[in-house]
C-alpha positions as CSV (number, residue, x, y, z in Angstrom):
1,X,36.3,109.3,12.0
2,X,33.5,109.7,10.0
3,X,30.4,107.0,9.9
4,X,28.9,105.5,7.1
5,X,27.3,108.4,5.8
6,X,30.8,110.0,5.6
7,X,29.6,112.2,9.0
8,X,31.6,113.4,11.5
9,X,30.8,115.3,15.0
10,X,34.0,117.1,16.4
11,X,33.5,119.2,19.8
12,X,35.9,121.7,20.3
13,X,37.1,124.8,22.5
14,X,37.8,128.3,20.8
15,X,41.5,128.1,19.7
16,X,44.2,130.6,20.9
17,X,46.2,133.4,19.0
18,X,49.9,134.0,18.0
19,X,51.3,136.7,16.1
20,X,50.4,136.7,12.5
21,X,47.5,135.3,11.6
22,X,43.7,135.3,12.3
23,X,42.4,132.6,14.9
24,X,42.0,129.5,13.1
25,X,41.7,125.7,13.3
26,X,43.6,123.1,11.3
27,X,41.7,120.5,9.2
28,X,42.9,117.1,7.8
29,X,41.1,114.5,5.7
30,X,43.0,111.1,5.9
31,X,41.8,107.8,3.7
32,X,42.7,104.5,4.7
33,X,43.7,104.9,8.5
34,X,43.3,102.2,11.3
35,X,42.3,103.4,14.5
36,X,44.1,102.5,17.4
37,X,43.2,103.0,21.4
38,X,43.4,107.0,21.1
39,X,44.7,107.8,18.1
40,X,45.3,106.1,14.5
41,X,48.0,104.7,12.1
42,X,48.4,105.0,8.4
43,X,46.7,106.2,5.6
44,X,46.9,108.7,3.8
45,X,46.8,113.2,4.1
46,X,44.7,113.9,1.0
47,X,43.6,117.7,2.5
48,X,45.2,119.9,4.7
49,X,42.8,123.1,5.2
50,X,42.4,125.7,7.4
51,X,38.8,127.2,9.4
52,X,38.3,130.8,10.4
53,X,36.3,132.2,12.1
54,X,33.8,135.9,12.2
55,X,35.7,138.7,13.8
56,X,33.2,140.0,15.6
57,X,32.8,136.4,17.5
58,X,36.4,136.5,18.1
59,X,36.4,139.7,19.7
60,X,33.5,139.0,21.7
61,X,35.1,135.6,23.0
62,X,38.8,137.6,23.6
63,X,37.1,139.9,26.0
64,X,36.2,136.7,28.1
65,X,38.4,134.7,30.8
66,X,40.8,132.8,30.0
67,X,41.6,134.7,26.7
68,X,42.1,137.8,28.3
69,X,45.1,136.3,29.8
70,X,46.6,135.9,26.6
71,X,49.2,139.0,26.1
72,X,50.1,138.1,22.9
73,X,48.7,141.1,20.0
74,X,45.8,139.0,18.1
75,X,46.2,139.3,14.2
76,X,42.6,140.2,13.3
77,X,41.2,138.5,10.1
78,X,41.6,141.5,7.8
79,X,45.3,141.6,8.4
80,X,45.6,137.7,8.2
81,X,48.1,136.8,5.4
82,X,46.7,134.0,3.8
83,X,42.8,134.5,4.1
84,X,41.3,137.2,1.0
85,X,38.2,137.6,2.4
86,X,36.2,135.5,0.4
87,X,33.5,134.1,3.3
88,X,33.3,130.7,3.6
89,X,34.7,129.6,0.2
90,X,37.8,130.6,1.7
91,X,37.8,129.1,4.6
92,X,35.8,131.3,7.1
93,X,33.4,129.1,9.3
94,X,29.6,130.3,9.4
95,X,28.8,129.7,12.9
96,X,25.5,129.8,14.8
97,X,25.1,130.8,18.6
98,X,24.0,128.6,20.8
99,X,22.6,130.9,23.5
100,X,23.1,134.2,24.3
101,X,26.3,134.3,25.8
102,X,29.6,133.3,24.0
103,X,30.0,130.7,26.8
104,X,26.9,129.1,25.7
105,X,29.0,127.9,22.5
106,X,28.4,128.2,18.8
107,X,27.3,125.4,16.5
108,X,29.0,125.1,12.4
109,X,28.1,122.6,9.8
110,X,30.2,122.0,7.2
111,X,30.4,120.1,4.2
112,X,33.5,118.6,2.2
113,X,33.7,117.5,-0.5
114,X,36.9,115.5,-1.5
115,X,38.0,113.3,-4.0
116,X,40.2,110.0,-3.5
117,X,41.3,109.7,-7.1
């Protein structure tokens, strides 16, 4: 949920890989929801989008445990079928590293802008 600035903070682990497209996350914006004990009821979907993310990271983070278990062939971004290479207007995430290695994480802002009418 966002706050009252319309902020959110989500922490996250890399996500997985099938067959067919890049690595990427799922994003929702809901209006109107009421939050329950762990979850929510309600509302209303007014965005469905997806977040990709910089080849070279991915590659870097496949080569590490447990993603080298993973024996499933990783689509790489410039075969994905939906994303035209367009950086982050289409969807690919700018991250920054948090350390040196990738275990020490990345950090991404990101701003949406979305419209309830």
């Amino acid at each position: 949920m966002t706050d009252e600035n319309g902020q959110c903070s989500i922490t996250s682990i890399w996500p997985g890989h099938y067959v067919s497209r890049a690595i990427h996350v799922h994003m929702r914006v809901h209006t109107d929801v009421t939050l329950t004990d762990d979850s929510y009821t309600g509302g209303e979907i007014i965005h469905t989008g997806e977040l990709l993310f910089d080849q070279d990271i991915n590659t870097e983070i496949q080569a590490t445990s447990p993603y080298t278990e993973n024996t499933t062939r990783e689509t790489l971004l410039e075969d994905d079928s939906l994303y035209d290479d367009g950086g982050a207007s289409s969807g690919l995430l700018p991250l920054t590293a948090l350390g040196d290695s990738v275990s020490d994480g990345y950090k991404a802002t990101l701003t949406v802008g979305v419209s309830t009418d």
